[in-house]
MARPA-278604 format. One line per field, with one value per residue: residue number from 1; residue in three letters; x, y, z of N, C-alpha, C, CB in turn. Coordinates in Angstrom, 2 decimals, padded with zeros to 5 digits. Glycine has a CB too. Layout:
N
i <- c(NUM_...)
aa <- c(ala_...)
n.east <- c(X_...)
n.north <- c(Y_...)
n.up <- c(Z_...)
ca.east <- c(X_...)
ca.north <- c(Y_...)
ca.up <- c(Z_...)
c.east <- c(X_...)
c.north <- c(Y_...)
c.up <- c(Z_...)
cb.east <- c(X_...)
cb.north <- c(Y_...)
cb.up <- c(Z_...)
This chain:
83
i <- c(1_2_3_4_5_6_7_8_9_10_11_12_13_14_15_16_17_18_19_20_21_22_23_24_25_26_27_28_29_30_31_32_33_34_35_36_37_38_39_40_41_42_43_44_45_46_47_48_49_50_51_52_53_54_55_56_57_58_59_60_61_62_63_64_65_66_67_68_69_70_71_72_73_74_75_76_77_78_79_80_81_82_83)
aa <- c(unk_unk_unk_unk_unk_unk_unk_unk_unk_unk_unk_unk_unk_unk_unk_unk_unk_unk_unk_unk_unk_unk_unk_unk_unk_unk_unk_unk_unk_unk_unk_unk_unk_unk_unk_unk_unk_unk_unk_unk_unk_unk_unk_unk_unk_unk_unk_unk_unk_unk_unk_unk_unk_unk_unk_unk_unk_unk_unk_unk_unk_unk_unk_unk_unk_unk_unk_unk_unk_unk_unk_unk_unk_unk_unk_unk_unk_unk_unk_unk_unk_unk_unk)
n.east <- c(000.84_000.18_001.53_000.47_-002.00_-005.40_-007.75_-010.46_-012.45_-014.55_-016.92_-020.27_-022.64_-024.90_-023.52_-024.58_-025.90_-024.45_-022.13_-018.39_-018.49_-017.52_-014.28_-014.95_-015.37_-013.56_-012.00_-012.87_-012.65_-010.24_-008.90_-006.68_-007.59_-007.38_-007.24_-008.04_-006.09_-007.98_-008.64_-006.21_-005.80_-008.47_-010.85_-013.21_-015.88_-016.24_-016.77_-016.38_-017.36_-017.82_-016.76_-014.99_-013.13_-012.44_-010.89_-009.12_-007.24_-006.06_-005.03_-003.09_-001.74_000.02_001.42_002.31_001.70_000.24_-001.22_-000.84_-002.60_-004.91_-005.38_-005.85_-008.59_-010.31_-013.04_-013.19_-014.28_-013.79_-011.12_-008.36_-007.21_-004.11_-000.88)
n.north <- c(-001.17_001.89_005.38_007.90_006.89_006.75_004.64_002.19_000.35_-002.65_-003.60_-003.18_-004.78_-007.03_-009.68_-011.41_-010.36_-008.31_-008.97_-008.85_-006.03_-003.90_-003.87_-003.61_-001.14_000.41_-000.10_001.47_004.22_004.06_003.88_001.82_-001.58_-003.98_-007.35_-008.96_-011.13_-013.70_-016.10_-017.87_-017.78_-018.08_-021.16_-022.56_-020.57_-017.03_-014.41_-011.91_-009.34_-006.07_-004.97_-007.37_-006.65_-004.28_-004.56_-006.48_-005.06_-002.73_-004.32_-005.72_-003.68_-002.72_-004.98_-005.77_-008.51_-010.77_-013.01_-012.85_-011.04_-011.66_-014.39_-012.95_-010.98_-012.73_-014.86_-017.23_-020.04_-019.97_-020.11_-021.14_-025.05_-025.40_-025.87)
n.up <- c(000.00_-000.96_000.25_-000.28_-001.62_-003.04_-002.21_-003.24_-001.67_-002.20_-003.97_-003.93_-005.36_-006.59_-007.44_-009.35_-011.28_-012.65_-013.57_-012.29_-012.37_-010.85_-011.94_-014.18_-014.75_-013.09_-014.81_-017.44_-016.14_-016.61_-013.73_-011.85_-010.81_-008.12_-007.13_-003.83_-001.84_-001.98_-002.72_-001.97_000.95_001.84_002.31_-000.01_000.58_-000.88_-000.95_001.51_004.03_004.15_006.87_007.00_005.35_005.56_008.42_007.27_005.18_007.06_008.91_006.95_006.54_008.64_009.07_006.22_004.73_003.96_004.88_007.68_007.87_007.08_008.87_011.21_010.62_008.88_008.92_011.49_010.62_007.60_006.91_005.30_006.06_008.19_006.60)
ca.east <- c(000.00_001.17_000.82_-000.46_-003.05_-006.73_-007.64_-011.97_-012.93_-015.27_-017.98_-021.27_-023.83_-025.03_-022.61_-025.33_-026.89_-023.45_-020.46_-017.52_-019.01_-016.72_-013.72_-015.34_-015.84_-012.35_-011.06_-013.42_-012.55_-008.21_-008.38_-006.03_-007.89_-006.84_-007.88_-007.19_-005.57_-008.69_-008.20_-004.75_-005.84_-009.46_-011.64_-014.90_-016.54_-014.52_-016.83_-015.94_-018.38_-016.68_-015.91_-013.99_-011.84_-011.30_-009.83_-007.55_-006.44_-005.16_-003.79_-001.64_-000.84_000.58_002.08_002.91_002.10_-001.31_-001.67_-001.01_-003.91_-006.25_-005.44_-006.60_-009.73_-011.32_-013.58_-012.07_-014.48_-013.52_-010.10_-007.75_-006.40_-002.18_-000.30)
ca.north <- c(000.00_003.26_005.85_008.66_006.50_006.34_002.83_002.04_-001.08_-003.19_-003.74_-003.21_-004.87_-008.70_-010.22_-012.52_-009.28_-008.07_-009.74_-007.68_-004.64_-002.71_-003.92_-002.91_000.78_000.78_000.32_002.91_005.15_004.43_003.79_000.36_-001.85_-005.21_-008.25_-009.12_-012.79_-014.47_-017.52_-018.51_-018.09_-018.86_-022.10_-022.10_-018.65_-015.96_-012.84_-010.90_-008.58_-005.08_-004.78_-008.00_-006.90_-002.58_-004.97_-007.42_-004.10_-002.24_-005.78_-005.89_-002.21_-002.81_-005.96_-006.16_-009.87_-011.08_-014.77_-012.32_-010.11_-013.24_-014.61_-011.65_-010.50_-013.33_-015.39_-018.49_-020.93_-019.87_-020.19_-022.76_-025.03_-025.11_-026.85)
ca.up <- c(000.00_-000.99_000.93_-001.02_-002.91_-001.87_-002.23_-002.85_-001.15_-002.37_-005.42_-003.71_-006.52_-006.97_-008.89_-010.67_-012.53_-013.53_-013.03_-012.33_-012.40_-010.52_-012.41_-015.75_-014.59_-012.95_-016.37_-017.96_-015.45_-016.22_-012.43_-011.04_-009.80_-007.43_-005.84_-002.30_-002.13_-000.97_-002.54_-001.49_002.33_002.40_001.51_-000.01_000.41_-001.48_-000.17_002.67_004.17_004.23_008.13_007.41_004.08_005.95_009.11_006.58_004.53_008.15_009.64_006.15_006.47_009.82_008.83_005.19_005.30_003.81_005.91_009.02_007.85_007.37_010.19_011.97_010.17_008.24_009.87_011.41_009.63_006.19_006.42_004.86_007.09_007.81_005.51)
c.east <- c(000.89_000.68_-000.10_-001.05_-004.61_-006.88_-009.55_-011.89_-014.26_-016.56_-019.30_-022.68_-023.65_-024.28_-023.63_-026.04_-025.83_-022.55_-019.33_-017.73_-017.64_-015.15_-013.66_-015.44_-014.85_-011.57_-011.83_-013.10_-010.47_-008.13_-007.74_-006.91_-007.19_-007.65_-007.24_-007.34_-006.72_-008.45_-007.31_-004.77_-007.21_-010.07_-013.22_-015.35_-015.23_-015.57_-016.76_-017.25_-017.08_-015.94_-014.68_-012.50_-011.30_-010.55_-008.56_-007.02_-005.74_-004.56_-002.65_-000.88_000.16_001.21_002.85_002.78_000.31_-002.13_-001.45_-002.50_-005.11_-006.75_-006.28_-007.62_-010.11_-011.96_-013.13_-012.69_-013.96_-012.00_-009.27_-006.98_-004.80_-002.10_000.53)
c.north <- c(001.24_004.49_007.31_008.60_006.40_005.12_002.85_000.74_-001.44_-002.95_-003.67_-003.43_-006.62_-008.96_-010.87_-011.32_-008.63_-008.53_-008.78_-006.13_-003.64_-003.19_-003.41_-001.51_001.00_001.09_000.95_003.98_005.40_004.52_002.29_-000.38_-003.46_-005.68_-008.60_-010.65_-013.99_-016.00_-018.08_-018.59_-018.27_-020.34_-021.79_-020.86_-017.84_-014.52_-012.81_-009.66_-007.06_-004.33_-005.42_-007.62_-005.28_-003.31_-005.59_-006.17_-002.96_-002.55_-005.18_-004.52_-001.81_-003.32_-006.00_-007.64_-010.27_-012.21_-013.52_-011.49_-010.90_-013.77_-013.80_-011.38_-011.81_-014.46_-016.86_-019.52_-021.44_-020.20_-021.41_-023.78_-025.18_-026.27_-028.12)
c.up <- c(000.00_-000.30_001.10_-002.18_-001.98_-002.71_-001.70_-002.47_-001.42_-004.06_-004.50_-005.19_-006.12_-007.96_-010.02_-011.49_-013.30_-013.04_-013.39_-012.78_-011.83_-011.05_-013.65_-015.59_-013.82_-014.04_-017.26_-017.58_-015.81_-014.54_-012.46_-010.55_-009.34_-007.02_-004.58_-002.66_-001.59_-001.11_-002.10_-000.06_002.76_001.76_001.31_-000.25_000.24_-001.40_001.13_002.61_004.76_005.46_007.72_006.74_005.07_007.05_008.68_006.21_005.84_008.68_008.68_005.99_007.20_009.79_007.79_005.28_004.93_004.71_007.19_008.87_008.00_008.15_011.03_011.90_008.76_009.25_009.58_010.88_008.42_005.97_006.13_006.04_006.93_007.25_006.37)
cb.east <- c(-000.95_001.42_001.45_-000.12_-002.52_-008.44_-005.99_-013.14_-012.80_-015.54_-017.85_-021.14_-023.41_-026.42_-021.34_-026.84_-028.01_-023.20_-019.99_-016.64_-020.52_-016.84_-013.61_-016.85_-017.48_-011.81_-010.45_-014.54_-013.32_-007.45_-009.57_-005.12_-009.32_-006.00_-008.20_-008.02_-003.91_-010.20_-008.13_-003.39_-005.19_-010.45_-011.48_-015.56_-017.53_-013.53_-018.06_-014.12_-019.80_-017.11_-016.52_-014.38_-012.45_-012.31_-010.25_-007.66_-007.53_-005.31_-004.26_-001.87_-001.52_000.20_001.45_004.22_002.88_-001.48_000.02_000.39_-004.07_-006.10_-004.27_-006.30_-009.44_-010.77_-015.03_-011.43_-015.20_-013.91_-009.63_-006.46_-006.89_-000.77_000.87)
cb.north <- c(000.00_003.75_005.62_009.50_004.60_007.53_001.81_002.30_-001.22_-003.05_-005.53_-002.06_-004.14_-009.26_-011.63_-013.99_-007.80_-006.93_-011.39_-008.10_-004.53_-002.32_-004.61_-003.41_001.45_-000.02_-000.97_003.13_004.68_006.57_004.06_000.54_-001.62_-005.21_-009.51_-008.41_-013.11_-014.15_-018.02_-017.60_-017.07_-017.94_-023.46_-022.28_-017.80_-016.42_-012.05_-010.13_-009.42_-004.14_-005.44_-009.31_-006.77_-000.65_-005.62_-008.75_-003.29_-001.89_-008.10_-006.50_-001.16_-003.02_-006.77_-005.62_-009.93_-011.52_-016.91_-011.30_-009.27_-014.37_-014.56_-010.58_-008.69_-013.89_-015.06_-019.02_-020.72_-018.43_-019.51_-022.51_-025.97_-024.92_-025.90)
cb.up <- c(001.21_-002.47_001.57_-001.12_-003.85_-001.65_-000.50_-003.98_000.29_-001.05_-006.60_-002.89_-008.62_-007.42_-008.43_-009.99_-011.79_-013.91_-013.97_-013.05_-011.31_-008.75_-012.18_-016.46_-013.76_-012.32_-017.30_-017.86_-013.74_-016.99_-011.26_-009.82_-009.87_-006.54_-006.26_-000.47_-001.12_-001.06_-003.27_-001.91_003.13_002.49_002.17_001.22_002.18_-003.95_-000.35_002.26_005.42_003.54_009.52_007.23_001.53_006.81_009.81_004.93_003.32_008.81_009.18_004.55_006.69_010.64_008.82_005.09_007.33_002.37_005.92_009.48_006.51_007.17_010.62_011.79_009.69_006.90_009.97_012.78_009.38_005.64_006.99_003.63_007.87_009.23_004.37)
């Protein structure tokens, strides 16, 4: 994270009426946009409700370290277990 970038969190829409919506109007807009690593540290469910993703994105801000951010703020059901 850089630290004079603002950074939007999240797609608020049903994916099943448009899919990737807010990726398609990032790149209309010439804005960046990213995914956060969900798959690689959760199983199963790959949304996040947006308390959980603004706590992972301040863990890894603190940290630098995405499995520490996970750890932290995703809920402990979802997550993969250790290798």
């Amino acid at each position: 994270m850089e630290k004079d970038t603002a950074y939007v969190l999240g797609g608020l829409i049903d994916r099943t009426i448009i899919k990737n919506a807010s990726l398609i109007r990032s790149r209309k807009l010439g804005v960046e946009a990213r995914r956060l690593p969900i798959k690689q540290y959760m199983k199963n469910r790959q949304v996040l409700n947006l308390d959980h993703v603004i706590m992972m994105v301040l863990k890894f801000r603190e940290t630098n370290d995405w499995k520490a951010a996970f750890d932290y703020a995703a809920p402990k059901r979802w997550k993969k277990d250790e290798d």
